[in-house]
PAZAPA-4460 file (N, C-alpha, C; in steps of 0.05 Angstrom, whole numbers, plus 32768, in hexadecimal, padded with zeros to 4 digits):
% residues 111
    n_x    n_y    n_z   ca_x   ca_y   ca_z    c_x    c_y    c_z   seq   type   mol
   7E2A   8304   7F89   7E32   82F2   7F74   7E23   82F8   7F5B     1      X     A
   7E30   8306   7F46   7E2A   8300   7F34   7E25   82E9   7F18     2      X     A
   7E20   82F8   7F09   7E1B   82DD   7EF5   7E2A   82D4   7EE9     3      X     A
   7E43   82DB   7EED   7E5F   82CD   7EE0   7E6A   82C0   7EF3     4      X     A
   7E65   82CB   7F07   7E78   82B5   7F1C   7E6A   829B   7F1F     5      X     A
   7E46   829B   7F1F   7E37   827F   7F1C   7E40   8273   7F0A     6      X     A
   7E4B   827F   7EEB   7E4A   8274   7ED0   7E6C   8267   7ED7     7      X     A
   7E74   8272   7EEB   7E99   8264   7EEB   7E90   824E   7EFB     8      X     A
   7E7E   824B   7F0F   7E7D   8238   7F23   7E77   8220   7F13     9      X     A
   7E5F   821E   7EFB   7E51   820D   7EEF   7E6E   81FE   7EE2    10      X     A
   7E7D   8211   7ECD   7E8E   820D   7EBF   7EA7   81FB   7EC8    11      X     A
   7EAA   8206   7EDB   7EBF   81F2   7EF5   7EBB   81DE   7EFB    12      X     A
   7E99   81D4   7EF6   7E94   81C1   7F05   7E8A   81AE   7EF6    13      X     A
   7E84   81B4   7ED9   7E82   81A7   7EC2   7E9C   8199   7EB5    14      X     A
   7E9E   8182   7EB6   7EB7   816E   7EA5   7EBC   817A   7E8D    15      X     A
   7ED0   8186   7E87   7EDC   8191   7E70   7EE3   8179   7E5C    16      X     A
   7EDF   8179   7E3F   7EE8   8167   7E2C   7EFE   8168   7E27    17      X     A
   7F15   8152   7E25   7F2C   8162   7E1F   7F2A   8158   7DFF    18      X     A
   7F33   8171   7DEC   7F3F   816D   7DD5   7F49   8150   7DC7    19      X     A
   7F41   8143   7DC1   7F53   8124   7DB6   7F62   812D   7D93    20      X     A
   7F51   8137   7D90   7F5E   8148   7D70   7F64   8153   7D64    21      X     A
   7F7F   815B   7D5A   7F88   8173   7D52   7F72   818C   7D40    22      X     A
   7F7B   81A3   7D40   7F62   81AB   7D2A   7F61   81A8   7D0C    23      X     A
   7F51   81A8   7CFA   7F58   81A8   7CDF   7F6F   81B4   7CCF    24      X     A
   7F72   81C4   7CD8   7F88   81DD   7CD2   7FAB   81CA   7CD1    25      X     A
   7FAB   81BB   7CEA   7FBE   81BD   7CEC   7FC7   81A1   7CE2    26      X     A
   7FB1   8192   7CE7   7FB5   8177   7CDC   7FB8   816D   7CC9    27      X     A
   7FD0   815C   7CC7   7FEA   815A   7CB7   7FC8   8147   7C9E    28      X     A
   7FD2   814B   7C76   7FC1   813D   7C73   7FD5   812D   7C60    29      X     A
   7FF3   8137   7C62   7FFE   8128   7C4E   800B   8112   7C5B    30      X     A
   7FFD   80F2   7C5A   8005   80DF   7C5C   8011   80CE   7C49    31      X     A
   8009   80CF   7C31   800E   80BC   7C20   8021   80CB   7C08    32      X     A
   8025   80E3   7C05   802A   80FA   7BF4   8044   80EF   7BF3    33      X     A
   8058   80EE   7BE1   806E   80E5   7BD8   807E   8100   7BC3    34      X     A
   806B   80FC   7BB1   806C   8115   7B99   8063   8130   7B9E    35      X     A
   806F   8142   7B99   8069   8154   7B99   804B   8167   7B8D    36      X     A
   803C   816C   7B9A   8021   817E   7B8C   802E   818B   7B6F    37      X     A
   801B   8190   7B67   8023   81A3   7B4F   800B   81C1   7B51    38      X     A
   8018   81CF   7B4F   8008   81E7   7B53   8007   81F6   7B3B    39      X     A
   7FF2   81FE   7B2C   7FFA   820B   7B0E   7FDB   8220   7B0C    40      X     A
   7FE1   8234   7AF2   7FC4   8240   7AE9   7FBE   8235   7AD7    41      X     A
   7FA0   8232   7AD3   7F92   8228   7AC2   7F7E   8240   7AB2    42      X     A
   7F79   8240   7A97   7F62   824F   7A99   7F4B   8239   7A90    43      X     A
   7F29   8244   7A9C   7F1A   8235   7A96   7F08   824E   7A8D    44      X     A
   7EF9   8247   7A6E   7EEF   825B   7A67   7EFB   827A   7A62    45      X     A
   7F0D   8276   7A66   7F16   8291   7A66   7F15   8299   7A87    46      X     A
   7F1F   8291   7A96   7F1F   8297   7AAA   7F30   828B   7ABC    47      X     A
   7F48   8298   7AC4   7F60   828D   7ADB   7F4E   8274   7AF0    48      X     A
   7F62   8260   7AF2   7F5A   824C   7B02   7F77   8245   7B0F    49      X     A
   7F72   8238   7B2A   7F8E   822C   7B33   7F88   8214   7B3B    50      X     A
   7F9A   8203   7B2A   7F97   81E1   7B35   7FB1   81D6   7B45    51      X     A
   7FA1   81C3   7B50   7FBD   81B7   7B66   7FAF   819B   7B5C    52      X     A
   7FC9   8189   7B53   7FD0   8179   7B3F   7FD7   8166   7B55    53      X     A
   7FD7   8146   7B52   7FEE   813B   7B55   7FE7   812A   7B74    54      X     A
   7FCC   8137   7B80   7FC7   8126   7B9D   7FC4   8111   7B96    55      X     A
   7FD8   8100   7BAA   7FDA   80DF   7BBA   7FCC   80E4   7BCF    56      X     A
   7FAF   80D4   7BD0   7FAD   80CD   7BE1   7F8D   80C9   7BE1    57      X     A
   7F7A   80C3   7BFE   7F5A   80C0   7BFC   7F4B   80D9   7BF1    58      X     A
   7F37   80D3   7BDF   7F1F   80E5   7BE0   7F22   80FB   7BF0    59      X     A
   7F11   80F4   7C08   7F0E   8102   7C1E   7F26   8111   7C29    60      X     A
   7F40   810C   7C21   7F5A   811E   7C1F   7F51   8134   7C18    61      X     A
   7F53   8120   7BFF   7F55   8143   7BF1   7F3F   815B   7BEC    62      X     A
   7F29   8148   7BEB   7F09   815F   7BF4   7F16   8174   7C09    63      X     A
   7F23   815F   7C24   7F25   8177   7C3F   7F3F   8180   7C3B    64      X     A
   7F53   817E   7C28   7F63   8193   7C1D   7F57   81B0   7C0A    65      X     A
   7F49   81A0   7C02   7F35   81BE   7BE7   7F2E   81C7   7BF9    66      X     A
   7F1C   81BC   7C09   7F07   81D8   7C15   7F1F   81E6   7C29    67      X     A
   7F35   81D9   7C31   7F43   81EB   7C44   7F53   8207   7C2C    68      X     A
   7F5E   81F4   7C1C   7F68   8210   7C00   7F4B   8223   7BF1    69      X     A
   7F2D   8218   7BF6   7F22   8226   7BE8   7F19   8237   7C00    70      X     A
   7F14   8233   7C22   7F0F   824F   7C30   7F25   825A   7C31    71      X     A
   7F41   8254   7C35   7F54   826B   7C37   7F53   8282   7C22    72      X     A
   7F4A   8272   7C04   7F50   8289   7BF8   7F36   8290   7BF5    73      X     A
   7F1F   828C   7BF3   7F03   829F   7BF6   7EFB   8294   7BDB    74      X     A
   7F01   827E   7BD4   7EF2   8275   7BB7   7EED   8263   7BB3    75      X     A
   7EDC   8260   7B9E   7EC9   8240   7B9B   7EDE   822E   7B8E    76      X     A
   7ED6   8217   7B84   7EE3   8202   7B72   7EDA   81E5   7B75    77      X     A
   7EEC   81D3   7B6B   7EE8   81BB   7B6A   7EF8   81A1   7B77    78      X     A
   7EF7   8193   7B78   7F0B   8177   7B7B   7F02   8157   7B75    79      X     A
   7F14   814A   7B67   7F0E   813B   7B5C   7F27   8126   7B4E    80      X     A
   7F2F   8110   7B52   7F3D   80FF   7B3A   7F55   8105   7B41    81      X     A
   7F5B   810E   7B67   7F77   811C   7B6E   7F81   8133   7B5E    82      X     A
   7F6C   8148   7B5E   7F6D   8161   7B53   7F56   817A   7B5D    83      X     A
   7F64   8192   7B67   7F59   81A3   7B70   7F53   81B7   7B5D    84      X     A
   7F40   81C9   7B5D   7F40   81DD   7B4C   7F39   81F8   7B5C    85      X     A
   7F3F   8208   7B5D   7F41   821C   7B72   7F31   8236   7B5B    86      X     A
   7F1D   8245   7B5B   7F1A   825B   7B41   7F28   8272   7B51    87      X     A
   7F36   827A   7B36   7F48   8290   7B3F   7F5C   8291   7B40    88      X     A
   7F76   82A2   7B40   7F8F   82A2   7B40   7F9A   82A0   7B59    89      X     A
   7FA1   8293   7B69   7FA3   828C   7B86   7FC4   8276   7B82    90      X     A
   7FD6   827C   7B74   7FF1   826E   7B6F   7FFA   8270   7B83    91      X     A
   8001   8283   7B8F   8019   828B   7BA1   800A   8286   7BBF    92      X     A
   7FF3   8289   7BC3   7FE7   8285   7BE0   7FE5   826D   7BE2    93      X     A
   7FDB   825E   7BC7   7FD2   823C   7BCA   7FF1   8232   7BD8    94      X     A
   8007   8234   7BC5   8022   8225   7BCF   8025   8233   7BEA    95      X     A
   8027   8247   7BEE   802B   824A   7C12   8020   8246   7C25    96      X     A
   8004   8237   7C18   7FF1   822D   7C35   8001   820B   7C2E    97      X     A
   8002   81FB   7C0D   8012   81F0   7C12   8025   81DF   7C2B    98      X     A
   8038   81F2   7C1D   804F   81F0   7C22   8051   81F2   7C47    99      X     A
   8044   8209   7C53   8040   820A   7C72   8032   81F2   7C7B   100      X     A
   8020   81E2   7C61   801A   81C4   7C76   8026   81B3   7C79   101      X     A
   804A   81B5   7C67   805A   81A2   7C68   805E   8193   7C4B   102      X     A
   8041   8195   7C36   8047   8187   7C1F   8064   8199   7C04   103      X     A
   8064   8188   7BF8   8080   8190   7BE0   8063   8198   7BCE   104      X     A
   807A   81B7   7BC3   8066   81B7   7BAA   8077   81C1   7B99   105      X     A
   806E   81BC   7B79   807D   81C1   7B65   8069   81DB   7B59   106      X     A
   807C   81EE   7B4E   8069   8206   7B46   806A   8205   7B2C   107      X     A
   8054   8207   7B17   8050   8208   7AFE   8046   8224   7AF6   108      X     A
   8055   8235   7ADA   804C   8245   7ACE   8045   825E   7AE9   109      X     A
   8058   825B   7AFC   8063   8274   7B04   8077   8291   7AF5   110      X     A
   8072   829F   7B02   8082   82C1   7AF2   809C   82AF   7B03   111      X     A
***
């Protein structure tokens, strides 16, 4: 008997947790959302920015909406006053992470 087969016996025999909560990812955050986001560029300083305009809903929404749009796209930013600020040109990825969580979005100052 090796040391994996001990490590399956333990594991077997240990009460498994079951899951009670979906993961972040998938969990729905638009409850209150009626209107459509607004997705547009901004420059700040001279420098491309992308804002998402227009959130209904708590604080803490929309913080754990930013940080989910600011790791997908690999960039810093802000949120605040139901407004995201994303640095960087990130139009077309922001609305398709969007749009795949179910929310409406209106596209501003797209080609």
């Amino acid at each position: 008997m090796d040391w994996r087969d001990k490590l399956n016996e333990v594991k077997g025999a240990v009460p498994q947790a079951e899951e009670t909560h979906a993961p972040a990812e998938s969990k729905p955050l638009k409850k209150r959302q009626s209107e459509p986001l607004r997705v547009e560029l901004d420059k700040r300083n001279g420098k491309p920015a992308t804002l998402v305009t227009d959130f209904q809903g708590k604080d803490d929404e929309l913080k754990e909406l930013a940080k989910l749009l600011k790791v997908k796209c690999g960039a810093g930013g802000s949120s605040r006053d139901g407004e995201i600020l994303v640095q960087g040109d990130f139009r077309v990825k922001i609305v398709d992470i969007l749009l795949e969580m179910g929310y409406k979005v209106k596209k501003i100052n797209f080609k």
